[in-house]
C-alpha beads as a LAMMPS data file, in Angstrom:
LAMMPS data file: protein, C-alpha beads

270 atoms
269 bonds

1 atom types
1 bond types

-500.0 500.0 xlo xhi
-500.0 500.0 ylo yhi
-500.0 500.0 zlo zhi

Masses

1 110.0

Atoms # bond

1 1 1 199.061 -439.615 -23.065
2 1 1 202.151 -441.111 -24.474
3 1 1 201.376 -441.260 -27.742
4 1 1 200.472 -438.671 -30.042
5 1 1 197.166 -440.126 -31.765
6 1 1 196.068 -441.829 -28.909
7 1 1 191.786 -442.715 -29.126
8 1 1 189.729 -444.275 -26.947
9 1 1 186.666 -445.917 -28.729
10 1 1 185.261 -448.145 -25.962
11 1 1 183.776 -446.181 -22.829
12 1 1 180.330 -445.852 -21.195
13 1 1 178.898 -442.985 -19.325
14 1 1 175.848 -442.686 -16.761
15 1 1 173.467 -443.341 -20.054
16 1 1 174.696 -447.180 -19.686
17 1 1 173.117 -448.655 -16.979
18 1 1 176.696 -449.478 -15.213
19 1 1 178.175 -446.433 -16.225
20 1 1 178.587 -443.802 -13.498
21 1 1 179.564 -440.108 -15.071
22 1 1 177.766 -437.932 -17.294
23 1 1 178.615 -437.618 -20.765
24 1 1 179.732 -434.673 -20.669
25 1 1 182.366 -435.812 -17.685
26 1 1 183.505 -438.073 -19.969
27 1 1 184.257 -435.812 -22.367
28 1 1 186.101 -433.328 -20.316
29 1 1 188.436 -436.207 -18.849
30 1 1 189.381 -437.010 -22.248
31 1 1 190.398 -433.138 -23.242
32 1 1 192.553 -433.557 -19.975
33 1 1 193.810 -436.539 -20.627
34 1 1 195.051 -435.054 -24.118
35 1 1 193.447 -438.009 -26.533
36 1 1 193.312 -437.174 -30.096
37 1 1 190.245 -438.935 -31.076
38 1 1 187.073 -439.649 -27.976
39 1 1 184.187 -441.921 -29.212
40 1 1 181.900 -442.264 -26.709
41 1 1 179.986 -445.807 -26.778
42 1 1 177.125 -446.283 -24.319
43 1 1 175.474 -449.681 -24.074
44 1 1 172.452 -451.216 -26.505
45 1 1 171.771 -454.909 -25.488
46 1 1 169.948 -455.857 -28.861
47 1 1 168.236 -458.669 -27.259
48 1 1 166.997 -456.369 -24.314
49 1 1 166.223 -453.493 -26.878
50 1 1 162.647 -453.234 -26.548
51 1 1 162.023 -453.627 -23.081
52 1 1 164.633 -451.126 -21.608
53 1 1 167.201 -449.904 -24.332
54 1 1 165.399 -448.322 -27.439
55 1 1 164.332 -445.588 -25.022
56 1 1 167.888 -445.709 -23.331
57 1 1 169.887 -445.190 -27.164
58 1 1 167.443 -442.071 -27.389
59 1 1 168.312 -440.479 -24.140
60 1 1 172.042 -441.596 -24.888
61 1 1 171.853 -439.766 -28.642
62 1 1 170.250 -436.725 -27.409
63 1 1 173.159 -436.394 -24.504
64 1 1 175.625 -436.910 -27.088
65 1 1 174.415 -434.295 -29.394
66 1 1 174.234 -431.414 -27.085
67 1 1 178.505 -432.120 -25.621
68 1 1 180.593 -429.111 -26.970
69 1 1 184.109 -429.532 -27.253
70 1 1 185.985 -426.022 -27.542
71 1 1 189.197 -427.696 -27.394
72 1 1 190.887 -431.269 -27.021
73 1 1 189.900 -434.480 -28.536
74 1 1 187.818 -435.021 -31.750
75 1 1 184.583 -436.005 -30.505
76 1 1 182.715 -439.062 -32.403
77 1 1 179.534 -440.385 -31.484
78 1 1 178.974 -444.009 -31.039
79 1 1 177.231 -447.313 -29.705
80 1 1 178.077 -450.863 -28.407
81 1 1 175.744 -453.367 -29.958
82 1 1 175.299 -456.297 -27.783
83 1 1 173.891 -459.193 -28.851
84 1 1 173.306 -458.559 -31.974
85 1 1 172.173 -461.836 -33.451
86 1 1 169.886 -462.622 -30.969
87 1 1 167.398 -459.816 -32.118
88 1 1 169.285 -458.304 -35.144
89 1 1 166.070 -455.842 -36.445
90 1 1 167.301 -453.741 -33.037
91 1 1 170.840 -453.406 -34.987
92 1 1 169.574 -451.915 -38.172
93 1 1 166.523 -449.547 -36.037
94 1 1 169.021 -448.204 -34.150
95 1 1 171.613 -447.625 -37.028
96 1 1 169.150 -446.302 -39.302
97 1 1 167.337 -443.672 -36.297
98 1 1 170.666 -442.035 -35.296
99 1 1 173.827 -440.610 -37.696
100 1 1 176.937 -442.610 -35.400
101 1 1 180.194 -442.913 -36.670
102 1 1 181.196 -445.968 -34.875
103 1 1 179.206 -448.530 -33.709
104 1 1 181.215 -451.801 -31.777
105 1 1 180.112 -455.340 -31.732
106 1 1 180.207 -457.590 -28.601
107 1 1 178.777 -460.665 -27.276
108 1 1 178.537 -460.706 -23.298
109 1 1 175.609 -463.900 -23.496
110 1 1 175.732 -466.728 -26.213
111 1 1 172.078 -467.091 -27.237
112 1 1 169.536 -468.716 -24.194
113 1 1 172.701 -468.519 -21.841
114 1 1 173.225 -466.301 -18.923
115 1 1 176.395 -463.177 -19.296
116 1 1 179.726 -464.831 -18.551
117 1 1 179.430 -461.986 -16.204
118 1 1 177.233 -464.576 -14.179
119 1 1 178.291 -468.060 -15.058
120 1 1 180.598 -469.599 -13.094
121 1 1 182.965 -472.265 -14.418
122 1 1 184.727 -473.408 -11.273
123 1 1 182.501 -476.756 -11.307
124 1 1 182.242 -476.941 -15.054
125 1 1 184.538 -479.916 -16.729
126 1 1 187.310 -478.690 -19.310
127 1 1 185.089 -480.446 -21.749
128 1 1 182.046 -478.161 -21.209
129 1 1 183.910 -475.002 -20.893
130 1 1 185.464 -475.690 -23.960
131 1 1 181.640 -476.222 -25.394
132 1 1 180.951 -472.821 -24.312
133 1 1 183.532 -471.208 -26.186
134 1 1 182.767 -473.103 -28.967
135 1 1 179.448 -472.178 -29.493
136 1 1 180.815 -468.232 -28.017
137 1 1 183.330 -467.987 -31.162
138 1 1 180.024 -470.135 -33.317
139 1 1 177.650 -466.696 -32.186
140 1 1 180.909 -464.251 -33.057
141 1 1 180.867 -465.638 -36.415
142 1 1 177.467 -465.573 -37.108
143 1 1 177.326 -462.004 -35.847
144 1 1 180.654 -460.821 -38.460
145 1 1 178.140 -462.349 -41.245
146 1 1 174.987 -460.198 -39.983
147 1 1 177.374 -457.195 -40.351
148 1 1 175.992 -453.641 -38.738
149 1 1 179.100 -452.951 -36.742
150 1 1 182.394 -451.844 -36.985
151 1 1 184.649 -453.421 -34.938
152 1 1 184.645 -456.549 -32.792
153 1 1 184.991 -455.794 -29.113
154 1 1 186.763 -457.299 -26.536
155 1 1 186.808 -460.914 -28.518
156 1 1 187.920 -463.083 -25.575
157 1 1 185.192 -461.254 -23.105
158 1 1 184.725 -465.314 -21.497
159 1 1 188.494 -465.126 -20.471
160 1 1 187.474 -462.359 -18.538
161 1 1 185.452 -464.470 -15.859
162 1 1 186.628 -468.008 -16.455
163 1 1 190.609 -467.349 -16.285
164 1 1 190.627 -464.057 -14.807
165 1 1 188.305 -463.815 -11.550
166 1 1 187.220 -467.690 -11.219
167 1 1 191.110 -468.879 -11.858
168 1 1 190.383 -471.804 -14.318
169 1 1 192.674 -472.098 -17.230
170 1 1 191.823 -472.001 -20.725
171 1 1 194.462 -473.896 -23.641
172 1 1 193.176 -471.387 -26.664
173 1 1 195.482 -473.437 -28.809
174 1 1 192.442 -475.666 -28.767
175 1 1 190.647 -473.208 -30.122
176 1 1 193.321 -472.009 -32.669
177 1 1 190.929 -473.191 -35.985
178 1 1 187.913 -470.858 -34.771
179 1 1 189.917 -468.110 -33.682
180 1 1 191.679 -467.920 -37.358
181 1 1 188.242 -468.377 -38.723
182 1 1 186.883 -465.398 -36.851
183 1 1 190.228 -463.270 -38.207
184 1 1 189.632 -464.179 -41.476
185 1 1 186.294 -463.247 -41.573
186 1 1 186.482 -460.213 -39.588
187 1 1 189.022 -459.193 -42.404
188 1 1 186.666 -460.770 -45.613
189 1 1 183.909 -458.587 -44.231
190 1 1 186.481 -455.452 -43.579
191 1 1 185.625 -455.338 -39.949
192 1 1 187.887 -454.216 -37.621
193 1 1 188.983 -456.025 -34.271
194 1 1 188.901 -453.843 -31.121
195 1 1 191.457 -454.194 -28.607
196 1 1 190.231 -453.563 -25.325
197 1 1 192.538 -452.849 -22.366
198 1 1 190.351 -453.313 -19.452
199 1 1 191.816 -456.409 -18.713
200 1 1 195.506 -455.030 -18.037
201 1 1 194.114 -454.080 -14.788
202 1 1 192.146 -456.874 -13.798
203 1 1 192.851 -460.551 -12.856
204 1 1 193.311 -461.389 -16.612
205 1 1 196.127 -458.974 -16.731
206 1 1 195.963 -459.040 -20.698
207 1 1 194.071 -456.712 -23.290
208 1 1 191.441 -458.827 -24.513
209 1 1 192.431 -460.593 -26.996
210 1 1 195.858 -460.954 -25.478
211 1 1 199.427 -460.014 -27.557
212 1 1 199.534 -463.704 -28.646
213 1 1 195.955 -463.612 -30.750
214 1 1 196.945 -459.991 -31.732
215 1 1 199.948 -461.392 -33.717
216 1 1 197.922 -463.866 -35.252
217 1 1 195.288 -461.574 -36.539
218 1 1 198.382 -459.485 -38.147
219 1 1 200.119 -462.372 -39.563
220 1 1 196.480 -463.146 -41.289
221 1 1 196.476 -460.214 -42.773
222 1 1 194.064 -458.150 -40.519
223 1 1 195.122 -454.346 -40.475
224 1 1 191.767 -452.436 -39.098
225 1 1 192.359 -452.108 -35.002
226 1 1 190.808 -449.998 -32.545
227 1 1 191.383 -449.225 -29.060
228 1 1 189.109 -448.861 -26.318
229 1 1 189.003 -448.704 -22.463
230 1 1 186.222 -449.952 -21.564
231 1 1 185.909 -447.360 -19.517
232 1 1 182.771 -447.045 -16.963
233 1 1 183.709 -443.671 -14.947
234 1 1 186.384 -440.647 -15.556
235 1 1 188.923 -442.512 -13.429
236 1 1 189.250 -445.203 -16.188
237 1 1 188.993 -443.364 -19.277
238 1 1 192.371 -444.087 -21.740
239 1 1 193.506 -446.333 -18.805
240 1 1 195.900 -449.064 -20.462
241 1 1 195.487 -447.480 -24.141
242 1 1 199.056 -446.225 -24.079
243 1 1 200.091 -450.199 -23.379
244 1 1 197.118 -451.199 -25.967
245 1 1 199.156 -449.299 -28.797
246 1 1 202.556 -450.232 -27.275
247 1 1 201.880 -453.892 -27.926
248 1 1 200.015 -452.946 -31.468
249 1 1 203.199 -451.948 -32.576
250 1 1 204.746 -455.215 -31.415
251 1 1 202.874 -457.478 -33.207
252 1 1 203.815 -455.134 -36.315
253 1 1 201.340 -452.754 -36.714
254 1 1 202.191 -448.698 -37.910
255 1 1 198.692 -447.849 -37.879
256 1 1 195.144 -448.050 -36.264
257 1 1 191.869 -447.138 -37.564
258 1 1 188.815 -444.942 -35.974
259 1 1 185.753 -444.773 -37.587
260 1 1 183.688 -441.085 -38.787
261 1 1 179.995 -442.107 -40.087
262 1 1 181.032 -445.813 -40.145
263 1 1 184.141 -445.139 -42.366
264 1 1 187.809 -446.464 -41.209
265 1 1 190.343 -443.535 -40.787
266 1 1 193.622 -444.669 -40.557
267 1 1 195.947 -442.906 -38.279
268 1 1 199.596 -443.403 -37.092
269 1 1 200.792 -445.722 -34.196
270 1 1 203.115 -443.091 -32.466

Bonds

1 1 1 2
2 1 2 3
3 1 3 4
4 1 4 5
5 1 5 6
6 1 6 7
7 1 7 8
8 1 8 9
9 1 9 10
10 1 10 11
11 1 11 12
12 1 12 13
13 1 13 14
14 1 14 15
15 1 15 16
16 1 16 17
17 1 17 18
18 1 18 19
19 1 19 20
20 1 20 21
21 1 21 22
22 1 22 23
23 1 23 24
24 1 24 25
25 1 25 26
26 1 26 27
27 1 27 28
28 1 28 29
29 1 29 30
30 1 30 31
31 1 31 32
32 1 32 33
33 1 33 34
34 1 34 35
35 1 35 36
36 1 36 37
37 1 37 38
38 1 38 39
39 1 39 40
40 1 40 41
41 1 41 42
42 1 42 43
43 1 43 44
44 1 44 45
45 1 45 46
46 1 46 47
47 1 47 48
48 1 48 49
49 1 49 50
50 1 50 51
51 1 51 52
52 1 52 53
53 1 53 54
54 1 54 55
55 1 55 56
56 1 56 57
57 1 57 58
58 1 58 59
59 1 59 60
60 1 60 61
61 1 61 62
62 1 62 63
63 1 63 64
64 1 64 65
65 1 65 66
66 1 66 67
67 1 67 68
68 1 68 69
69 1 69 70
70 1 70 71
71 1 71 72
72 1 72 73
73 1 73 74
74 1 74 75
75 1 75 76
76 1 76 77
77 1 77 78
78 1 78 79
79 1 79 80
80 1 80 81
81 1 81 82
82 1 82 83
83 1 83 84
84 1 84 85
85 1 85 86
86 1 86 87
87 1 87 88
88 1 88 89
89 1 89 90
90 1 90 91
91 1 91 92
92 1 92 93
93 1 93 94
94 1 94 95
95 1 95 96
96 1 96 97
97 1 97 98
98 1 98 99
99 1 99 100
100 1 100 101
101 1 101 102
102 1 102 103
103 1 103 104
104 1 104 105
105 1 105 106
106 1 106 107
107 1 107 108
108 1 108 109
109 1 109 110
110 1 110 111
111 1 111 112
112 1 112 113
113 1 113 114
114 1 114 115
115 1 115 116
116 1 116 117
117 1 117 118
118 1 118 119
119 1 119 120
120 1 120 121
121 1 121 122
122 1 122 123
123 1 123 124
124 1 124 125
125 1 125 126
126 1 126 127
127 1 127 128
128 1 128 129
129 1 129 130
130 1 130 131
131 1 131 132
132 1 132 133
133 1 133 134
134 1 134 135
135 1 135 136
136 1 136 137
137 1 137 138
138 1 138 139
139 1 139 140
140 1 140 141
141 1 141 142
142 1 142 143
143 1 143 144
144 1 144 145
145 1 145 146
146 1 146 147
147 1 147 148
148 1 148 149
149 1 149 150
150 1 150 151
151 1 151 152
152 1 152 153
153 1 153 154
154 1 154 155
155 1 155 156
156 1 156 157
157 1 157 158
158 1 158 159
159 1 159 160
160 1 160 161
161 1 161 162
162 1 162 163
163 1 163 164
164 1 164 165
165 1 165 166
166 1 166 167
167 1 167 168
168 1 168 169
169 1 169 170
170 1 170 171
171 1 171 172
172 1 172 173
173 1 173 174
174 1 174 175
175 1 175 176
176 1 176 177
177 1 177 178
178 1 178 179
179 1 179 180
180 1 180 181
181 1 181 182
182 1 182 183
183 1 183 184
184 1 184 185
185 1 185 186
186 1 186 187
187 1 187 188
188 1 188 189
189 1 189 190
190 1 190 191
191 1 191 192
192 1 192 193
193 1 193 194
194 1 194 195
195 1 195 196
196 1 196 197
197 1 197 198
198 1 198 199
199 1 199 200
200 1 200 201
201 1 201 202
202 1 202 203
203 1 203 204
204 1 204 205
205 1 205 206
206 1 206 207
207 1 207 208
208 1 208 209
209 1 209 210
210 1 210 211
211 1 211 212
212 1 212 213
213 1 213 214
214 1 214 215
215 1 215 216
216 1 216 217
217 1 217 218
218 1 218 219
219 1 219 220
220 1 220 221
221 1 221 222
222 1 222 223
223 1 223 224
224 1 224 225
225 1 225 226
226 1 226 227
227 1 227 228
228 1 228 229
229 1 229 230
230 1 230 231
231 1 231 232
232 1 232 233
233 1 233 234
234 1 234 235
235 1 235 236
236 1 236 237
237 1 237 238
238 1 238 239
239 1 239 240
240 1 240 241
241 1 241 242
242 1 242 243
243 1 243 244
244 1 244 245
245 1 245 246
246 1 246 247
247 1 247 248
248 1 248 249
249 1 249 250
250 1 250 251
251 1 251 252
252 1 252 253
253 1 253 254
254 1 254 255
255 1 255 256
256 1 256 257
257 1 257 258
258 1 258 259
259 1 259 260
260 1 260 261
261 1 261 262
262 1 262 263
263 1 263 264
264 1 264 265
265 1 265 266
266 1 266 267
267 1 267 268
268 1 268 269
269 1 269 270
């Protein structure tokens, strides 16, 4: 890795459902890989908890607790919480069963609505898509106020699908008002906001959220950032970090923040 306190805090092993190494795999590729800081972050869909992932956090935690670590990367257990305000009881089980030091929030589904993953926009009007995001940034709010994470991931997830593999153009200056809203609250509630570089290296071809939103989130005032992957196999582990923290540094941040038992640790952008 380029830089010297380079983390990845967004990656998924064979205890996510589309994850295909073992933790411990994982875990080896980033001691090779030379990362300072490896927070492993397997998958809890809150509003799928009970039917298939209260038992899947269990067999994630008790992986996690048996990977040794002789030498490389500090190793920091975590969890991405998705969902959250659709069954938010699943949050705080799952938080208060299981000592994590990190625990990311995403939305992949607004509430009733399929996983952008799914929905495709091509025949939508700019009108409805815009309706979607609306009520996407609406849930992202309403998730900062329910709290039990600690960092946003991957904030412009839609952009993934929509812009990025079905080619239709979004105008997030439209969107400007929600977008500060989210920043400000994300920083009220002293949340962090996760910048995820999976998207360098697909058809978006921008972390998510992009260098522009970045800037804006710094001129705000927001200084908690982490970086993550988004990693689903060894191959991608770290991939695009180095570029992540690049960019960070841009848009004028010196530092970035993992978490140890939910606490932000700041460490140096270099």
């Amino acid at each position: 890795m380029k830089h010297k306190y380079a983390a990845d805090c967004h990656n998924h092993s064979n205890c996510s459902p589309d994850g295909e190494h073992s933790p411990q795999a994982m875990a080896d590729r980033a001691a090779a890989l030379g990362l300072r800081v490896y927070t492993l972050t397997d998958h809890c869909e809150c509003n799928e908890y009970e039917e298939k992932y209260r038992d899947r956090a269990a067999a994630a935690w008790e992986e996690m607790e048996k990977l040794r670590l002789p030498q490389g990367p500090e190793f920091l257990k975590g969890i991405e919480l998705g969902q959250l305000t659709q069954n938010p009881g699943a949050a705080r089980e799952v938080l208060a069963t299981y000592a994590y030091d990190f625990a990311i929030g995403s939305l992949h589904n607004i509430r009733d609505r399929q996983d952008f993953y799914y929905m495709d926009c091509r025949e939508k009007s700019r009108e409805e898509i815009a309706g979607l995001l609306d009520e996407y940034w609406d849930e992202v709010l309403e998730m900062i106020d329910c709290g039990s994470f600690d960092s946003l991931g991957h904030l412009t997830y839609p952009l993934r699908y929509i812009q990025g593999e079905q080619g239709v153009q979004v105008d997030l200056e439209r969107h400007s008002d929600k977008l500060d809203r989210i920043f400000r609250s994300l920083i009220d509630h002293e949340k962090a906001l996760e910048v995820n570089s999976s998207g360098i290296f697909g058809k978006l071809g921008e972390t998510m959220p992009g260098p522009g939103l970045l800037r804006r989130y710094y001129e705000l005032g927001g200084r908690l950032l982490t970086f993550g992957s988004d990693a689903h196999c060894t191959e991608s582990l770290a991939q695009g970090i180095d570029s992540a923290m690049d960019m960070a540094r841009e848009a004028g941040f010196t530092q970035f923040t993992v978490y140890r038992q939910h606490r932000p640790v700041m460490l140096p952008l270099e």
